[in-house]
Every structure is written in C-alpha cells, then in structure tokens.
C-alpha positions as CSV (number, residue, x, y, z in Angstrom):
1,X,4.0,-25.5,12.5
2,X,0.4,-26.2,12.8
3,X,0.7,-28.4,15.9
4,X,-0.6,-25.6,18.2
5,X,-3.0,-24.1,16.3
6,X,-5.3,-27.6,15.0
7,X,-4.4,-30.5,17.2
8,X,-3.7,-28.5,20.7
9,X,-6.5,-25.6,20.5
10,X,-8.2,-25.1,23.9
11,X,-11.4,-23.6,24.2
12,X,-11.5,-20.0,24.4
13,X,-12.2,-19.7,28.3
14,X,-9.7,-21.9,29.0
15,X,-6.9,-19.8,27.5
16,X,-5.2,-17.4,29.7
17,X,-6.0,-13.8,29.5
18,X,-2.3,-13.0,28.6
19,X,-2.1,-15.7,25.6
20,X,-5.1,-13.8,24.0
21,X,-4.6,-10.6,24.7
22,X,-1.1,-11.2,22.7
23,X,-2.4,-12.7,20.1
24,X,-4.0,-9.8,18.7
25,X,-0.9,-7.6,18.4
26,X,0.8,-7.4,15.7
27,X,4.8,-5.8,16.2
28,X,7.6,-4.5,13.9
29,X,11.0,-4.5,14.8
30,X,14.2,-3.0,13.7
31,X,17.0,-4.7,11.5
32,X,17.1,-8.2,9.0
33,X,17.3,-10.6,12.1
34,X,15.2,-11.2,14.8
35,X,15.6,-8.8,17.7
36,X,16.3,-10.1,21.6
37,X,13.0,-7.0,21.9
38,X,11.1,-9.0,19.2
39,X,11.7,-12.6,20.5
40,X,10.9,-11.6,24.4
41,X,7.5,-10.0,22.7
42,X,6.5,-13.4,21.1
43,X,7.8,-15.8,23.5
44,X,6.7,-13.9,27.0
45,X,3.9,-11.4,25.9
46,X,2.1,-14.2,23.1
47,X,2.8,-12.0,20.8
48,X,0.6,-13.1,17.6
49,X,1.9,-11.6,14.4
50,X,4.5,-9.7,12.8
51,X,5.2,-7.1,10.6
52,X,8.1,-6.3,7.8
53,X,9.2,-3.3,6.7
54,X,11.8,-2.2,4.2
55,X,14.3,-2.0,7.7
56,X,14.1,-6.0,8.0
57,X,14.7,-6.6,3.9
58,X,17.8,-7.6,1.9
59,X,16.5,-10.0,0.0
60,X,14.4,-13.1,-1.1
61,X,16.6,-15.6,0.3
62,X,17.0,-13.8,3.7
63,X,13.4,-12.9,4.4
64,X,12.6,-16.5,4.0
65,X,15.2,-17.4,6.3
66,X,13.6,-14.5,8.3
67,X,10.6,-15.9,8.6
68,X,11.6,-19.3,9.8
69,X,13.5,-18.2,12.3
70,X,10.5,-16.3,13.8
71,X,7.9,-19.1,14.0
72,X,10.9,-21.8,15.3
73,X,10.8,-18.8,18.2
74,X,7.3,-19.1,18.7
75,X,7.1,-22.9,18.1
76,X,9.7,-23.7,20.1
77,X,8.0,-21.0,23.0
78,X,4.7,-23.3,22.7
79,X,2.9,-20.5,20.5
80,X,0.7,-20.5,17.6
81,X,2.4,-19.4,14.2
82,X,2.8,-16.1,13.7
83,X,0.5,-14.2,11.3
84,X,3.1,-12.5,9.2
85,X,2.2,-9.2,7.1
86,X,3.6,-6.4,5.1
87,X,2.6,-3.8,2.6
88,X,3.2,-5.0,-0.6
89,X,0.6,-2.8,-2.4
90,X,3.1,-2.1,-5.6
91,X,4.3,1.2,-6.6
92,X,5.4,4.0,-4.1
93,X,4.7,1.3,-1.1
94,X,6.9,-1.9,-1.9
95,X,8.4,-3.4,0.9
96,X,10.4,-5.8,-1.0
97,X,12.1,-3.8,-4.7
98,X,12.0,-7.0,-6.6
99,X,9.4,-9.4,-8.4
100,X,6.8,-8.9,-6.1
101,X,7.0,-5.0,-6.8
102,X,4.3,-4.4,-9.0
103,X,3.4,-1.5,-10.3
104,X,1.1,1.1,-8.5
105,X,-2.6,0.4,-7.8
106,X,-3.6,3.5,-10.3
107,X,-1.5,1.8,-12.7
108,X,-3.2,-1.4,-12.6
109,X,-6.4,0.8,-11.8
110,X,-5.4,2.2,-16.2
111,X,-6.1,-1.4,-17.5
112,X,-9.6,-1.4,-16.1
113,X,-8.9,-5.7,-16.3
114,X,-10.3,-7.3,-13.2
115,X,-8.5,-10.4,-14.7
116,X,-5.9,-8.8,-14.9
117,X,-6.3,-7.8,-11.4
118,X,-6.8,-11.3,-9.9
119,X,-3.7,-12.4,-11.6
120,X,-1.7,-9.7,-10.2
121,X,-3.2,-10.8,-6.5
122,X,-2.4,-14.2,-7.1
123,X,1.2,-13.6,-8.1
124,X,2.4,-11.6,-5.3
125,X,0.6,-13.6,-2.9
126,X,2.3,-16.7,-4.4
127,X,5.2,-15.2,-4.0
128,X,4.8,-13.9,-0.8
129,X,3.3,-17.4,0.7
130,X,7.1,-18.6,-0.3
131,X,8.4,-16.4,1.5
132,X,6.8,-17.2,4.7
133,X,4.5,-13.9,4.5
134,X,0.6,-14.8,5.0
135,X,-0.9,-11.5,5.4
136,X,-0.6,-8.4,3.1
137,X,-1.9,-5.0,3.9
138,X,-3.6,-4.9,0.3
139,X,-5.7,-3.8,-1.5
140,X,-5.9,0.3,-1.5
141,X,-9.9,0.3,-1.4
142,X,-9.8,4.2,-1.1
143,X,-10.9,6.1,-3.6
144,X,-8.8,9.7,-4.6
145,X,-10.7,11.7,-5.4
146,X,-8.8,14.4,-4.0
147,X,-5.7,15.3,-6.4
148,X,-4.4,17.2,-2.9
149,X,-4.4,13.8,-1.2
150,X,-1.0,13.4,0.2
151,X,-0.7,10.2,1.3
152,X,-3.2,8.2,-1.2
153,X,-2.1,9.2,-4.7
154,X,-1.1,6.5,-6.9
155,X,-2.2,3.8,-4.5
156,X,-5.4,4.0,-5.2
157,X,-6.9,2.3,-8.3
158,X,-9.1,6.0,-9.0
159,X,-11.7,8.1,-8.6
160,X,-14.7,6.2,-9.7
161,X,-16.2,4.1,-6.2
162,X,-17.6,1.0,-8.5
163,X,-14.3,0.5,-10.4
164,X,-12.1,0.9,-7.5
165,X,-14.7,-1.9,-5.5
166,X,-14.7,-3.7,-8.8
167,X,-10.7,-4.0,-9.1
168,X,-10.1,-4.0,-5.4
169,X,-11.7,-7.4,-5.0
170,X,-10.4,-8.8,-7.9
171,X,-7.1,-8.4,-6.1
172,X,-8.1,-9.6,-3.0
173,X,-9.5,-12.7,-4.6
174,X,-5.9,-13.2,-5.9
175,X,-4.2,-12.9,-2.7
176,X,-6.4,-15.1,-1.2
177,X,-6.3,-18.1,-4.0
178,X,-2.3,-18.2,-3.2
179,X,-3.0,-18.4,0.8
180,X,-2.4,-15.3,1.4
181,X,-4.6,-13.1,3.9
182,X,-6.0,-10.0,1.9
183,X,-6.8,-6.8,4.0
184,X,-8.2,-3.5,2.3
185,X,-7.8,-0.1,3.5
186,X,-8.3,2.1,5.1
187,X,-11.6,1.9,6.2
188,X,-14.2,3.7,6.1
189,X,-11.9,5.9,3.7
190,X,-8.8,8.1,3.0
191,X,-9.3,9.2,-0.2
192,X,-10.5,12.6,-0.2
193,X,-8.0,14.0,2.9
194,X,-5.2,16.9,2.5
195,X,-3.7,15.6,5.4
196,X,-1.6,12.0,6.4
197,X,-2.7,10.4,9.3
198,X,0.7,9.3,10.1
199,X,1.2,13.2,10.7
200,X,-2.0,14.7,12.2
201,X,-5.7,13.6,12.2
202,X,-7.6,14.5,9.3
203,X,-11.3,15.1,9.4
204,X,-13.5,14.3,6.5
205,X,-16.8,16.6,6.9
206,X,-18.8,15.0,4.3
207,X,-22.3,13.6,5.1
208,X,-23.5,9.8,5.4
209,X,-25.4,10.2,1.8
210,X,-22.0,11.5,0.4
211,X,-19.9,8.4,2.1
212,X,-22.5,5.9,0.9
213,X,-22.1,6.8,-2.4
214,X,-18.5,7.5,-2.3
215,X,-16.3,6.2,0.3
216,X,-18.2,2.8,1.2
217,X,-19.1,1.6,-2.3
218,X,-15.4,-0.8,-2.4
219,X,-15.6,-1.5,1.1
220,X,-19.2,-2.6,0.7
221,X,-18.2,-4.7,-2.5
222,X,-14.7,-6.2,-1.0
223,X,-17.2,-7.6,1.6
224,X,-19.8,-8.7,-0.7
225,X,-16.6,-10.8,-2.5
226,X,-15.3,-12.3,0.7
227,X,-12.4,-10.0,1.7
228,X,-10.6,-12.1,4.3
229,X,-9.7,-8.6,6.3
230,X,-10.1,-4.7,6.7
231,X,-8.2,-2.2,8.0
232,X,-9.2,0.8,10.1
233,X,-8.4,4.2,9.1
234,X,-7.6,7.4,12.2
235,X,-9.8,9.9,10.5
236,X,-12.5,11.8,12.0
237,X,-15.8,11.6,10.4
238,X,-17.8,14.0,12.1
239,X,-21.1,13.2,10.6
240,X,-21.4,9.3,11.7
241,X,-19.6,10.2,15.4
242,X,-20.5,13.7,16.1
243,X,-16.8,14.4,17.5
244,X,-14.2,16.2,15.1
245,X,-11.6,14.4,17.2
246,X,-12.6,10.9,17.2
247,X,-10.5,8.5,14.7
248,X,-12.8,6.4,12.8
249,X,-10.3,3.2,14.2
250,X,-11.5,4.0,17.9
251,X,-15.3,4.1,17.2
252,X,-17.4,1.7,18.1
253,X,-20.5,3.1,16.2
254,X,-18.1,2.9,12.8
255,X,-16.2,-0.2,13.5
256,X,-19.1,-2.4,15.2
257,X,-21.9,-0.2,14.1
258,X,-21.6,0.5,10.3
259,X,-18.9,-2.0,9.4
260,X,-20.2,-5.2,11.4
261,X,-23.9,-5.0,12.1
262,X,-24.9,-3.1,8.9
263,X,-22.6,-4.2,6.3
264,X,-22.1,-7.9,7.3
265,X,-18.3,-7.7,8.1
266,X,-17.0,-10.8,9.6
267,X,-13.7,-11.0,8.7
268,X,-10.5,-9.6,10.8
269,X,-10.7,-6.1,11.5
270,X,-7.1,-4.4,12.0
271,X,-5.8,-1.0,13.0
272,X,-4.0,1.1,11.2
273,X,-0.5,1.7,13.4
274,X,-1.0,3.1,16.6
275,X,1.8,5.3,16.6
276,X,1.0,7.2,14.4
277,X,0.7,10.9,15.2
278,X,-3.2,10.9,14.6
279,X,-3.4,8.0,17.8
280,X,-0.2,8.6,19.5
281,X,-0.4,12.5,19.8
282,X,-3.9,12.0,21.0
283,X,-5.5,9.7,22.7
284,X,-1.9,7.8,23.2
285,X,-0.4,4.4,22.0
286,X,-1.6,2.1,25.1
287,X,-5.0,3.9,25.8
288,X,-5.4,3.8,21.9
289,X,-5.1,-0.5,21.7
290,X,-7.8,-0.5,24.7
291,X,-9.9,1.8,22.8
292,X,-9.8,0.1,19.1
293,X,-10.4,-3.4,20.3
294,X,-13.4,-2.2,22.1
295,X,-14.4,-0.5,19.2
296,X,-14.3,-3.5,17.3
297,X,-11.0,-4.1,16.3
298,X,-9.6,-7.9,16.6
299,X,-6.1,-7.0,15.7
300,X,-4.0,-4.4,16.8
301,X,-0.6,-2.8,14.7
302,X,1.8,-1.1,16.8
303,X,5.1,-1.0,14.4
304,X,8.1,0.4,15.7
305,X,9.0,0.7,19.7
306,X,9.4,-2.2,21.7
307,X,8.3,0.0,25.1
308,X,5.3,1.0,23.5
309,X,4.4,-2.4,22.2
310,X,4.8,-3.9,25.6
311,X,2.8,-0.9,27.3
312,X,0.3,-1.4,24.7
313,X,-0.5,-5.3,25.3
314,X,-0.1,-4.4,29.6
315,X,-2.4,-2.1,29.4
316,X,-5.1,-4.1,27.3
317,X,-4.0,-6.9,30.2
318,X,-4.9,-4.7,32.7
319,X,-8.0,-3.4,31.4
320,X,-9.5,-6.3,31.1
321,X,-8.6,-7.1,34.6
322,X,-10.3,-3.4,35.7
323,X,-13.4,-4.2,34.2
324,X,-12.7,-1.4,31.3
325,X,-12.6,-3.7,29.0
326,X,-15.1,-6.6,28.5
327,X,-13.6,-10.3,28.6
328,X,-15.6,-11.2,25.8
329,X,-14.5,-8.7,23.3
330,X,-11.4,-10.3,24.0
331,X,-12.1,-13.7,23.4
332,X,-14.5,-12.7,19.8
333,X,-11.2,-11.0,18.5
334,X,-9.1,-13.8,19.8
335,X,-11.3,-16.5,17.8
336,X,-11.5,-14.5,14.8
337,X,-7.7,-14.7,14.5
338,X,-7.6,-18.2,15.4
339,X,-9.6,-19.0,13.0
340,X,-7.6,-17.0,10.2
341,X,-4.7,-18.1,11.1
342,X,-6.3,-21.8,10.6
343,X,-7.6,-20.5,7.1
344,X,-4.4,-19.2,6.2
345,X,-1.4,-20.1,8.0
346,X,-2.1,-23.6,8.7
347,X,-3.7,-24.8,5.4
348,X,-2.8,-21.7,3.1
349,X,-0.1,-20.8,1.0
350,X,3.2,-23.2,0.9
351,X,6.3,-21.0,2.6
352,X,8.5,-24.1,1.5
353,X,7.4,-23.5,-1.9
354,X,10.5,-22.6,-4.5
355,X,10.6,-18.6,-4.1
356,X,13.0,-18.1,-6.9
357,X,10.7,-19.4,-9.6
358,X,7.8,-16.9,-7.9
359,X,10.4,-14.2,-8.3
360,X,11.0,-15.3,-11.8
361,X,7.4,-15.0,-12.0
362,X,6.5,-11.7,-10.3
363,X,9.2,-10.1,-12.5
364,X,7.4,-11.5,-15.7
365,X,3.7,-10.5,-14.9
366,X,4.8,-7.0,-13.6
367,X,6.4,-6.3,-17.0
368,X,3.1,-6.8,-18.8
369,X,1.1,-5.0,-16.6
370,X,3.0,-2.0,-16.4
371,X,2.6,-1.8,-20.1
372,X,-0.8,-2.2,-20.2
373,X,-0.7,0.5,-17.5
374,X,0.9,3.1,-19.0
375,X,-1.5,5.7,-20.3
376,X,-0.9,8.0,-23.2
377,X,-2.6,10.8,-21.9
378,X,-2.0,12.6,-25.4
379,X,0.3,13.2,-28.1
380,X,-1.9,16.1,-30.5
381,X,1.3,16.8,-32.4
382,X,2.3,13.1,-33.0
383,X,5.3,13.3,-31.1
384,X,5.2,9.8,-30.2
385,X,7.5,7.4,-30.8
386,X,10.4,8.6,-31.2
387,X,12.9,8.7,-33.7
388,X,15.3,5.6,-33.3
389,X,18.1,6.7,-35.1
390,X,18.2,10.0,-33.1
391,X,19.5,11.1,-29.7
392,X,16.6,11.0,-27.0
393,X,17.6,14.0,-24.1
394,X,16.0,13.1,-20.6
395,X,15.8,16.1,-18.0
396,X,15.1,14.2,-14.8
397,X,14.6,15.9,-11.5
398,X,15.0,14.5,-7.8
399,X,11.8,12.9,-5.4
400,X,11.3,12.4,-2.5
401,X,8.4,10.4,-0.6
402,X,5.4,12.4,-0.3
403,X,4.0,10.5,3.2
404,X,5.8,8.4,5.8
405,X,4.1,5.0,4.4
406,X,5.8,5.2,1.0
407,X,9.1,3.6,0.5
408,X,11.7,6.5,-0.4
409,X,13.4,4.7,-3.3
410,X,13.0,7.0,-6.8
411,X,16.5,8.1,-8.4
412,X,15.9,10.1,-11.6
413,X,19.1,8.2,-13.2
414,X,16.5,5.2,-12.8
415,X,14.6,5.8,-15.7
416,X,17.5,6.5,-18.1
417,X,18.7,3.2,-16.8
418,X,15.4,1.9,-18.3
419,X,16.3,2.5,-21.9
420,X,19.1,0.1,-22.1
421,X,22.0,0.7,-24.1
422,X,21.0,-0.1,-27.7
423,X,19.3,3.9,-27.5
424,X,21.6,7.1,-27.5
425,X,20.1,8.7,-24.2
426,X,21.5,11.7,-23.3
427,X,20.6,12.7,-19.5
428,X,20.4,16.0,-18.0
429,X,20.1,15.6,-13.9
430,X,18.5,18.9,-12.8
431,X,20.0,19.6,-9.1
432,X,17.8,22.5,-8.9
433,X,14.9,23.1,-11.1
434,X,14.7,26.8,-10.1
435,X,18.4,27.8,-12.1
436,X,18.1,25.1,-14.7
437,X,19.0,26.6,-18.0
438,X,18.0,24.2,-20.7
439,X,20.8,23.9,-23.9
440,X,18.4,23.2,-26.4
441,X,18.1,25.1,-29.6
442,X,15.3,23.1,-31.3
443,X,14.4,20.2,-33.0
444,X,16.1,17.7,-30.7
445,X,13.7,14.9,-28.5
446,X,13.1,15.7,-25.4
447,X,11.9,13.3,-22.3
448,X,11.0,15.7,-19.4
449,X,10.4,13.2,-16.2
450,X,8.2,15.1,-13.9
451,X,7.6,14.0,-10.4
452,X,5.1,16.5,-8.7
453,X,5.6,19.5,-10.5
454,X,2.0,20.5,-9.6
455,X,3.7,21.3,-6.3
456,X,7.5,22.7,-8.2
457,X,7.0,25.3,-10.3
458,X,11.0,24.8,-11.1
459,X,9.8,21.9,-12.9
460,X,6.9,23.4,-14.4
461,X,9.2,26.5,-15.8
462,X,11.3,23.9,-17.1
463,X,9.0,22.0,-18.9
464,X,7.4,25.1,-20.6
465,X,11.4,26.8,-21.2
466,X,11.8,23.3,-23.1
467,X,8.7,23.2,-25.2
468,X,9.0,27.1,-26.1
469,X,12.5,25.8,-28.1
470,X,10.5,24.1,-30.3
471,X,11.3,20.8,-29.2
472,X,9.9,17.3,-29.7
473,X,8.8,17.3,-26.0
474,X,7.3,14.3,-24.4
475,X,6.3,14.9,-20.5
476,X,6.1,12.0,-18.4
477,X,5.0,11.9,-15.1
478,X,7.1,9.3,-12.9
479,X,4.4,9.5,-10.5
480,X,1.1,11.5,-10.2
481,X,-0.9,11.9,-13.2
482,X,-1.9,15.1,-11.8
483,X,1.0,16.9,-13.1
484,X,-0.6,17.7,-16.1
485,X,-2.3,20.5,-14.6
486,X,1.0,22.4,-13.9
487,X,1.6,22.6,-18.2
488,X,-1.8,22.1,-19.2
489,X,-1.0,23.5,-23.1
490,X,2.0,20.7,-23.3
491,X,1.1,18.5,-25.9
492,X,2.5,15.4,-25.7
493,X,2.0,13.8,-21.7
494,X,2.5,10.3,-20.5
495,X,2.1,9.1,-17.2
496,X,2.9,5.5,-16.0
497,X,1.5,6.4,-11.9
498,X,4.5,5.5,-10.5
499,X,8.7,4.5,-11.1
500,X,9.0,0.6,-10.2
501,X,11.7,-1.0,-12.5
502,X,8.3,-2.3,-14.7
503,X,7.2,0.8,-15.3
504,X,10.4,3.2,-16.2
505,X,11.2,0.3,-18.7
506,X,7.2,0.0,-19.9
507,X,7.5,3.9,-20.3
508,X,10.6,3.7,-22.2
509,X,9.4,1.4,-24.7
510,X,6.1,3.1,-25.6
511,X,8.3,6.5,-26.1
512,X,10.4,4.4,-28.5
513,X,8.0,2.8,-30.1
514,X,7.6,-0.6,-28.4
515,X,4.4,-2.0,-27.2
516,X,2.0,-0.6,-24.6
517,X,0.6,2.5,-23.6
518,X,-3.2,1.2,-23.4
519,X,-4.0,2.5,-20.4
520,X,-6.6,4.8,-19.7
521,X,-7.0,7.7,-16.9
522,X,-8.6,6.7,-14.3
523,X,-8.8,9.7,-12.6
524,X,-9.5,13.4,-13.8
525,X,-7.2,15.8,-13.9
526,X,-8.6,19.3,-13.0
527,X,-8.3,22.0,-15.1
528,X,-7.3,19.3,-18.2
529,X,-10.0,18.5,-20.8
C-alpha cells in the first residue's frame, strides 16, 4: 500500500492538476460495500479519502473487509491510499455501536483525567487503525456554553475553555500515538449557537475579545500540543469578517488569517460537509469547495451525492484552469495531505493488526470510564443506592436525535436492559408523557430516565406527579445534564451525559450501589445551585 505514496511520489508540478485536485476530497457513499459511484470517484476523479457513516456499518469484521477492498480499488487504479475517516467522538455520535463507542465527550469531560483522556484516544484509535480507519473527526474542541445548543450538547467536554483545551489534546495525543489522524472541531467554534449548521447558518455576534477568551482557548492549545488536523465550522462570525452571511469555513481572513498566520496552524485543515444546508442552501456545494480551499482549506468533505461530489471536484478543476483559483493553493493543500497521509497511512497505525482483541479492549476501557463519568449531581434525601432486596420501577420515555450528525440509536427499554437480571426491575414505557398516569401510591423506588425534558414538560409533569407520591425518586438524565432545570426541587438527580451500553450499565450500578458515580459537572446548569 505504500508503494505510491513513498517510493513513486513525483514532485508537486509534475502531478496533473486532476490527481491533486482529487486528492483533497474526501466522499461518503451509500450501503456496506463499495459503490460502482464510489469506485468511479477514486479510480477516474483521484479521489483521496473516504468517509463512513453508520449507512456503510454492520460490523467489525465487515468494515475491515470494507476498507481493503477500497485501497485494492485505488491501488490497483495506480492511486495513493485512501485517507479514511469517521466520527467516532463517543456518545450521541458513534458510527460504529460497539467497543469503540465510548461514552460522550461531557462524560469523559466529568472525570476531569487528562490521563484518562489520552487513554481513551489511544484505544479507539487502536482500534480504529485495525480496522483500516486512519482519520477520526475527533476531538469536540467546542465549548457549550450554551444549554440551548442543539447540535453540541454532550459532545463537548464543557463549559470551561482551559479544561476543554486541556482534555481535548489529551485525546488527540491518543489518537495520534495509535496512528490515527486526530482532527478537532469545529473551528473557530460551535459552542454557544441555537441553531445546527446542518440546518441553517448560525451567526455568533460575539466580539474578538469574547472569542479569545472563549471560543479559541482549545483550538489554540490543541495546536500548541501538535493536533495533526482541524476542522472548519459554517458559522458566521460577524465581528472577524464583517458579513452576517459568510461561513467561517469559506473565509480566508479566519481560515488563513487567524488560524494559520496567527496561531501557527500547520496541520490539515478540513471542511465541515459541504452539503450541509448552511453551504449548500447558500453559496452552493460546487462554488462552496472552490471557495473553502481558497480560504485555506486542504481538504474538502462532501458526504452523500455522487452528482454533487463530481460537480464539486469539476468545478475546483475548472477553476483552477479559469484563473479563479490559484495553482498554488492547490499544490500547498495537495502536499499537506501527502505528507499526512505519509505520517499516518503509510507508517501509522497497523490495519492488519487483530481487531477483535481491540474490541475486547474498547469494550473494557469504556466500562471504566463511563463510571468514572457518571455524576451524582445530588441525592439531599439519601436516596441513593437503592434497596437490593426491593423492586426498582423505571419510567422511561422515547428520544429521538436532536441534530442531523447524531446517530439516532436510544431505545428507553435499553437502560432496563442495563440492570441485568439478578435486580427485580419493573419498567413502565411512557408512549406519551402528556396522559401518563403514574400507579404509584408511595414508598416504592422509582428510576425516572429523562431525555430532554427541559424541552417536554410531559416528562417534567411526570417526574414532579411521581415525587409528589412520596416516592424514593431518583432522576436520571440519559442525555443532557440540563434537565435538571425542568424539576429543579427534585432531590435526588443523576446524569451519565449520554445512553451508550457503558453508560446505562455504569448508571445502573451506582443506583444499586455498585461503584462509580465520581464524576463532577462540568457544566452549569442554570437556574440549579
């Protein structure tokens, strides 16, 4: 595989304009085999990396046969390996549901262990280097300090900018000591937005004083620690471009300006998808790959549709060839991937390395974080744990994905599925929260799994019906800590930041008494002392 890359490399002018033009897309395709669309795009268009999403997954075995398949299609086409990438962040955005799903970055944020940290980068990027993956769209570096934040959440480590810079590079270091390419995001930073970029643009009004000391503090330290790669965010920020309109991802001053020639940046710079709404409602797919990689951008995402993929690399082709589009940006992205893909793909992780022990691993190591995660918010009345030799009722509602990156996986019946079978659990699945009718008469123990009731005042009536029985109530949140503000007089809350398998069986042993429950809030909850 590393034929091409180390004992055939030409120098930059005397590649073709096509061969590095396709080499800085980056393409997703449909299904758990390779696509005719997908093999066309890396064998006629030099396509140089590829994406998986939950679509192309069944299972360890199949995505390393997955990946093999795709670089023999570019080997055998005479192309350099593929840079392959995913999103394995943990919690609500897991690509793969198995060892490698760790559990969300606020989780891990609880522990406040940059050991801990590294160790968790280093076992998913072991595992993911066995499974022929070199790139992953991780660490979070945003920090949420925006309970409203729809599409952030639980994927960031918290609200405080050191801590999150702190942790965030301890991750990346991990990824990067297994071979794997770490890239933050999202650049310069979606943490305080009430609106997904995948949706709509959001614009973030706050001033350059107010970013420095916010926003670009874990950017500035992930870079400081030797991130291998960022990623772009399509945000406005008003006060750095003067334009309400302009995505961060297609301006040169933030990209080149900010990131590059004042903070140092000289590791791969990636765009967030280009089709999503924010790009692709605007300016357009095509006109938007032109316009990043002249912003500064050496690699360019375009996920989904094979038309727009190919549109997109034509018309970075053709705007070279128009004089739109300088040559030499061109050939500075085109070495900057070549040389990654040297770092990493060539010499870096081992994807013939045994991915069933990694597995085995990931499994273990997401266990004990999760319990260090879990965070006894409080528990005035003593609640906590409960009594063993007594019948534990769990009221579990339905959720759904709160943004188009997350992977839509939560089944309430999960979590009673976490206590195993040596525990009488008796579960109560509410359909609909707004005609529940709790049968309690008091004195029985009571789990209440809450998954955004900020936003459900079914679930918050419930939860208050419930502790008005005089019940030995214990709310959990199954995903944002935030909930607490919908019951803030409940007096026994746990939240765990998310509902991998780790978790729901970390958050079902500290409610019976097992070990964990360390964790501590890494964000505050307004309203809540």
């Amino acid at each position: 595989m590393t034929d091409n890359v180390l004992t055939a490399e030409r120098p930059v002018h005397a590649v073709p304009l096509e061969e590095k033009v396709g080499q800085l897309f980056v393409a997703g395709f449909d299904g758990s085999e390779p696509t005719d669309d997908i093999a066309e795009l890396v064998s006629s268009h030099h396509l140089g990396g590829i994406i998986y999403f939950s679509r192309n997954i069944d299972s360890p075995s199949q995505v390393a046969s997955l990946s093999e398949r795709l670089q023999t299609i570019a080997r055998e086409a005479g192309e350099p390996p593929l840079l392959i990438a995913t999103d394995q962040e943990g919690g609500v955005v897991s690509r793969f549901d198995w060892g490698a799903q760790l559990p969300s970055q606020m989780a891990l944020g609880a522990t406040r262990d940059p050991s801990k940290l590294r160790w968790a980068g280093e076992t998913v990027g072991e595992e993911l280097a066995s499974l022929g993956i070199s790139m992953n769209f991780a660490p979070v570096l945003d920090v949420n300090n925006n309970p409203e934040n729809p599409v952030i959440g639980v994927r960031s480590f918290g609200d405080d900018p050191e801590r999150v810079g702190e942790l965030g590079s301890a991750l990346a270091s991990g990824l990067q000591s297994a071979g794997v390419v770490a890239c933050g995001k999202h650049f310069p930073g979606h943490g305080d937005t009430e609106t997904d970029s995948h949706r709509s643009l959001p614009v973030i009004p706050h001033d350059r004083d107010r970013l420095e000391t916010v926003e670009f503090v874990p950017f500035r330290r992930a870079i400081d620690d030797g991130i291998d790669a960022l990623m772009t965010t399509h945000i406005a920020f008003p006060a750095i471009t003067g334009d309400e309109t302009l995505p961060a991802t297609l301006s040169k001053e933030v990209l080149t300006g900010i990131l590059r020639e004042e903070f140092g940046f000289d590791g791969l710079l990636v765009s967030d998808c280009l089709e999503m709404n924010a790009i692709a409602d605007t300016v357009g797919t095509a006109d938007g790959a032109v316009q990043s990689i002249a912003a500064g951008c050496d690699v360019v995402l375009v996920s989904h549709s094979p038309e727009r993929q190919r549109e997109a690399i034509e018309r970075v082709i053709h705007a070279v060839e128009s004089g739109e589009l300088s040559e030499s940006r061109i050939d500075s992205a085109f070495e900057r991937v070549r040389e990654y893909k040297r770092k990493r793909v060539a010499s870096g992780g081992d994807p013939s390395a045994d991915w069933r022990e990694a597995v085995e691993h990931s499994r273990t190591v997401a266990r004990e974080l999760a319990s260090a995660g879990v965070t006894v918010v409080r528990d005035r009345d003593g609640v906590l744990p409960f009594d063993p030799s007594a019948p534990i009722h769990l009221v579990g509602f339905a959720g759904t994905a709160q943004s188009d990156a997350e992977d839509d996986r939560y089944d309430s019946s999960d979590f009673l599925a976490a206590f195993g079978e040596d525990r009488e659990v008796h579960f109560h699945d509410v359909v609909d929260a707004e005609e529940y009718d709790h049968p309690f008469d008091g004195g029985e123990q009571v789990v209440v799994a809450t998954y955004h009731a900020r936003s459900n005042i079914g679930q918050a009536r419930v939860v208050r019906e419930i502790a008005d029985a005089s019940t030995e109530l214990a709310v959990v949140s199954v995903r944002d800590p935030y909930d607490l503000n919908a019951f803030p007089e409940i007096s026994t809350y746990v939240t765990g930041y998310g509902y991998s398998p780790a978790m729901l069986e970390a958050l079902a042993d500290v409610l019976c008494g097992g070990e964990g429950g360390t964790g501590t809030l890494p964000v505050t909850i307004p309203g809540v002392e």
